[in-house]
BAKE-963704 format. One line per 5 residues: number of its first residue (from 1); for each residue x, y, z of C-alpha. Coordinates in steps of 0.2 Angstrom, whole numbers. Layout:
% BAKE-963704
NUM> X/Y/Z | ...
% end
This chain:
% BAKE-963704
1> 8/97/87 | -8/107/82 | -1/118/72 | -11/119/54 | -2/110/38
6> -16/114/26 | -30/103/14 | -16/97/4 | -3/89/17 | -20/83/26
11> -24/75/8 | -5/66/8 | -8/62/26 | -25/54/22 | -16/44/7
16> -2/38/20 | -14/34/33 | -29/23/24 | -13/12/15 | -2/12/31
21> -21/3/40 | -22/-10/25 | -3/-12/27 | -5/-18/45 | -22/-27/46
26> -13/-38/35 | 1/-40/44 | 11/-58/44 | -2/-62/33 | 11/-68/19
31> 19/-78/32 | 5/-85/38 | 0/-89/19 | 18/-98/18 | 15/-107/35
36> -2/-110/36 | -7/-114/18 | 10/-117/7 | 18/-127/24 | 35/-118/20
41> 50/-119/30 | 57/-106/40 | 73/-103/28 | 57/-102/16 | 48/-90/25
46> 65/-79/28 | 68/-80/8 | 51/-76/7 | 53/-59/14 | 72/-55/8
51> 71/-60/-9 | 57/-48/-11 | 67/-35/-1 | 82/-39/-11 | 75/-38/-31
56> 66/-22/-26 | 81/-14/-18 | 91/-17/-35 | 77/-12/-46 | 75/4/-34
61> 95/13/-37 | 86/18/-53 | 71/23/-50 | 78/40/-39 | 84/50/-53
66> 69/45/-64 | 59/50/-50 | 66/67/-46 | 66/74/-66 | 46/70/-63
71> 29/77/-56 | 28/67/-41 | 10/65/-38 | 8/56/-54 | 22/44/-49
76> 13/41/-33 | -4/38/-40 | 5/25/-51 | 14/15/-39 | -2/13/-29
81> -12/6/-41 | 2/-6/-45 | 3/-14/-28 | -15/-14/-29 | -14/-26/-45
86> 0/-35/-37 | -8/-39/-20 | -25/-41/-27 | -18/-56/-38 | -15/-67/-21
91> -35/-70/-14 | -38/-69/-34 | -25/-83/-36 | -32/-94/-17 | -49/-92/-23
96> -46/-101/-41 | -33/-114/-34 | -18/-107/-41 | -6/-98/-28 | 9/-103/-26
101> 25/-98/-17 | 31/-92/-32 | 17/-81/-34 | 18/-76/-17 | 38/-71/-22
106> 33/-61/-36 | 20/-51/-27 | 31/-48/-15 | 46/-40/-27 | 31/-32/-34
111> 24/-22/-21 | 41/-19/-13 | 47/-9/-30 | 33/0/-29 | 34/5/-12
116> 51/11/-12 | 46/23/-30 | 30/28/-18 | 40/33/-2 | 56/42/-12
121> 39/51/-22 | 29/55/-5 | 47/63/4 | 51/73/-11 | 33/79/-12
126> 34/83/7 | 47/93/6 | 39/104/-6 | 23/106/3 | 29/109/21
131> 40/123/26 | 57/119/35 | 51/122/51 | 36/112/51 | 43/96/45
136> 47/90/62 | 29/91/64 | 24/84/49 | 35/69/52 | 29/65/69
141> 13/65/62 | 16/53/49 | 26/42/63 | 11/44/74 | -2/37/60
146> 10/24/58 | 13/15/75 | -9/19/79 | -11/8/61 | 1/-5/68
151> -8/-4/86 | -27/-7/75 | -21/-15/61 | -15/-34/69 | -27/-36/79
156> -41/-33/67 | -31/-43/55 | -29/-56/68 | -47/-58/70 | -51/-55/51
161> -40/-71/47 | -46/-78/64 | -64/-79/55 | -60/-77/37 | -44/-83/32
166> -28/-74/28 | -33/-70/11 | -48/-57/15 | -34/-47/25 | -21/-46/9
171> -38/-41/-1 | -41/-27/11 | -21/-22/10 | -24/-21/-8 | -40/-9/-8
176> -29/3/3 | -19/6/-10 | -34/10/-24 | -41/22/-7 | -24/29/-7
181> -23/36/-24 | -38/42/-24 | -31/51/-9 | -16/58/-20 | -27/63/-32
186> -36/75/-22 | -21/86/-18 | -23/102/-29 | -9/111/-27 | 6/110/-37
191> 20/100/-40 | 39/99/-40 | 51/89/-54 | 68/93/-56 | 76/99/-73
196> 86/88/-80 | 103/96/-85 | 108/91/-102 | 125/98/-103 | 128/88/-88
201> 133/71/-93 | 124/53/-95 | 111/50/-86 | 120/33/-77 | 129/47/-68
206> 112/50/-57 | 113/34/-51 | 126/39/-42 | 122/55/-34 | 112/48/-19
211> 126/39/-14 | 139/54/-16 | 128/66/-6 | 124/53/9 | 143/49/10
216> 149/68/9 | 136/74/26 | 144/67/43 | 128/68/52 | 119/59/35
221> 132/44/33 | 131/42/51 | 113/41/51 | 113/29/36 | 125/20/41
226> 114/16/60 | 97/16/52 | 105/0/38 | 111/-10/55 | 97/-8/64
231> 85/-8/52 | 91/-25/45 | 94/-33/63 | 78/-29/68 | 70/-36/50
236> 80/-52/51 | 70/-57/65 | 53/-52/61 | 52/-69/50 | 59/-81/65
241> 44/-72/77 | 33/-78/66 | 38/-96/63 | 42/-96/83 | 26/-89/89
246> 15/-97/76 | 25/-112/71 | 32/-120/88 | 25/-112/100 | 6/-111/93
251> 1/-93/95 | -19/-92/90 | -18/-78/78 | -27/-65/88 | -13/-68/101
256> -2/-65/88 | -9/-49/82 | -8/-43/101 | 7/-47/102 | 12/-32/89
261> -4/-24/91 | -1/-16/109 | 15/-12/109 | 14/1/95 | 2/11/106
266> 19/16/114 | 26/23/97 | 12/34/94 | 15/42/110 | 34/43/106
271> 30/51/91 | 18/65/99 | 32/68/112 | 47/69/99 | 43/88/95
276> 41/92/114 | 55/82/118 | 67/89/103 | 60/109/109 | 64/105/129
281> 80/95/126 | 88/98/109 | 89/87/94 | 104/79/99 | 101/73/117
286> 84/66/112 | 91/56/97 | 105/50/104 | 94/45/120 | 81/36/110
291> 93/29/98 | 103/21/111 | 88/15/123 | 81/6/106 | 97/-4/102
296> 95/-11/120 | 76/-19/122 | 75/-32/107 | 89/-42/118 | 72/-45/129
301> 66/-57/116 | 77/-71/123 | 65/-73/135 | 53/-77/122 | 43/-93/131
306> 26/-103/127 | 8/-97/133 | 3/-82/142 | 22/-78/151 | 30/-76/132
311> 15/-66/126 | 17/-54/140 | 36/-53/133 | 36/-50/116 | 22/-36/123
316> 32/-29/137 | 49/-27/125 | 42/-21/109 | 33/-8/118 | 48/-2/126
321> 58/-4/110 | 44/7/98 | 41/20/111 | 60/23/107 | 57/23/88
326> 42/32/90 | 53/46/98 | 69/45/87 | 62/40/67 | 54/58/65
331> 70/67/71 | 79/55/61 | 69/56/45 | 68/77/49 | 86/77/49
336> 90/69/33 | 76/80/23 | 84/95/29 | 102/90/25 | 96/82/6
341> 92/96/-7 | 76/98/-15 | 79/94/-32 | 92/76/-26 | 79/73/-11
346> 71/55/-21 | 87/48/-27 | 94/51/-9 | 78/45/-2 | 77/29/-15
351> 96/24/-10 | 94/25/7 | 78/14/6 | 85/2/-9 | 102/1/3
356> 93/-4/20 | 81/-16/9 | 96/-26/3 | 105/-26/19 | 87/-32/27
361> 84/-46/13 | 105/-51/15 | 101/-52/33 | 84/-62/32 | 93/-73/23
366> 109/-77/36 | 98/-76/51 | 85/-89/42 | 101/-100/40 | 105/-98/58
371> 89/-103/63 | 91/-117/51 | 106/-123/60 | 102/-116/79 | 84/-111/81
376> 72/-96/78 | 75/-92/96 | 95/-92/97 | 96/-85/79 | 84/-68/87
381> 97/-68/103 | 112/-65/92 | 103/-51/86 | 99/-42/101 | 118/-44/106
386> 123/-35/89 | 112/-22/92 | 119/-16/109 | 135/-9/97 | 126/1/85
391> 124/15/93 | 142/19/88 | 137/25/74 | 124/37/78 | 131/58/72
396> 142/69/85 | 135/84/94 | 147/95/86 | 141/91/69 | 121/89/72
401> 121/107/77 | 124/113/62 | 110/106/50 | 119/113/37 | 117/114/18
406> 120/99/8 | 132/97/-7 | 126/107/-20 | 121/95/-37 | 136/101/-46
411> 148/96/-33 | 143/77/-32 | 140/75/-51 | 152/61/-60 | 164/70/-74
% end
């Protein structure tokens, strides 16, 4: 892990890093803003997240091919300073009287477009800064920064709403981003953007070339298809947490922040053993391993209670659970830049997050229902029982062996 990437991926890095801490300072802070201040429901708060989820996801199938014919750094820079507009509008909107929930809707649409476009732009751009070899690496650095922001970030947020209010966190969310493109801007080397072929048919036929590709790879549909389930099963329940720690069982906020503060201490250190792990054991042992061993802790939130005993719960298992994500998300993500090829690598990336995005928002929105009917708690067992089957659909040995060129352009293109 301290092998050299160069200024320009430590630039990137930077970019990812200082939005990734604004992300997760303000943490929950939407639903808290829905809870605390709107006095929304719990189907509300569900809808809240899935409807965002859901437009963005739609909006998102066309943004890969538009991203790929493109220089990416511009694309990133743009997108980050419109989530910062977007977020920023929310403590604008508290502090004059005006926010609303269907402000708090459109803000969330908003920022979810503009993360997906930021994400497929950042992969893309990765790939064509970081050799082959060293990807593994890069990601595992990416995954580390991610789960030490989520380890920092609620806590701080926790005490900043503790004192402030909810609003000064989403204000410091939206200054990441304007940190962040300044970040991106400061990356001098050069660029990547596909030619677009002209003799090659309409341009709706882009659309579905992200699809074609993941479909055509074994090991890629497999992924996808496990990444979508567990992904959305997981997501379906971060809403209920909320409304069940804050809402009926009266979580201060700080102890709320904890609760997800502490565990992701366990997936930077997953992250930082994933390499070493990967080198000593092979891909396919540690994936399979962590992948599985992931699907099996969130059943441990059935045991959610009140006070001290369910903190230490929701502590004990998510720590579990995102020490195994730490380990498997940057094999996984490593694995599917390899497999896409460079000029398709943001429509594939852009599908694959619009995909999981609408199955997360269609989930949020069945589990918010069965809450509805049940309870947060019963509707966040049925999701850990789910979860034991997905690992299923995790890719054979025989085929993740051979990482294996993907489909070349030509050969996925619609006549």
């Amino acid at each position: 892990m301290g092998v050299r990437l160069g200024r320009d991926f430590g630039w990137l890095w930077s970019a990812y890093a200082v939005s990734t801490y604004g992300t997760w300072i303000a943490f929950g802070a939407f639903p808290l803003i829905a809870v605390r201040v709107l006095h929304s429901s719990a189907f509300a708060v569900s809808l809240l997240e899935a409807a965002g989820l859901a437009v963005a996801a739609i909006v998102a199938f066309s943004l890969g091919p538009w991203i790929d014919h493109r220089a990416k750094r511009p694309v990133m820079i743009a997108m980050d300073l419109i989530r910062f507009v977007a977020v920023a509008s929310v403590p604008i909107g508290y502090v004059l009287g005006l926010l609303s929930y269907g402000q708090l809707l459109a803000v969330s649409v908003i920022s979810g477009t503009a993360g997906i476009a930021f994400t497929a732009a950042s992969g893309a751009y990765l790939k064509h800064l970081v050799r082959g070899d060293q990807l593994l690496v890069a990601n595992g650095r990416f995954e580390g920064t991610s789960w030490v922001a989520t380890a920092v970030g609620p806590p701080l947020g926790g005490a900043l709403v503790g004192l402030l209010g909810p609003v000064v966190t989403v204000m410091a969310d939206a200054l990441s981003y304007l940190l962040s493109a300044l970040g991106v801007l400061r990356i001098r080397g050069g660029d990547v953007a596909a030619p677009r072929d002209r003799a090659a048919g309409p341009r709706g036929a882009d659309l579905l070339d992200g699809r074609r590709l993941i479909l055509r790879d074994p090991v890629l549909r497999r992924l996808f298809l496990n990444s979508v389930l567990v992904g959305g099963l997981i997501m379906a329940t971060v809403p209920l947490l909320s409304v069940l720690l804050l809402g009926q069982y009266h979580f201060p906020a700080w102890q709320y922040g904890l609760a997800f503060g502490i565990p992701a201490l366990g997936g930077f250190v997953g992250a930082r053993l994933s390499a070493p792990l990967v080198t000593r054991y092979g891909r396919y042992r540690v994936m399979i391993v962590s992948g599985r061993l992931r699907s099996l802790f969130p059943l441990g939130l059935m045991f959610v209670r009140p006070g001290v005993p369910g903190l230490l719960t929701v502590i004990v298992v998510e720590a579990l659970l995102i020490t195994c994500m730490g380990v498997f998300n940057p094999i996984h993500a490593t694995e599917r830049l390899r497999r896409t090829p460079k000029d398709h690598t943001a429509r594939v990336l852009s599908t694959w997050s619009a995909v999981s995005k609408l199955a997360q928002a269609a989930l949020m929105v069945v589990w918010g229902v069965l809450a509805t009917l049940t309870s947060p708690l019963a509707a966040i067992t049925l999701s850990g029982v789910l979860l034991l089957a997905t690992p299923l659909l995790l890719p054979e040995r025989t085929h993740l062996s051979d990482p294996g060129p993907a489909a070349p352009a030509e050969d996925v293109r619609v006549a």
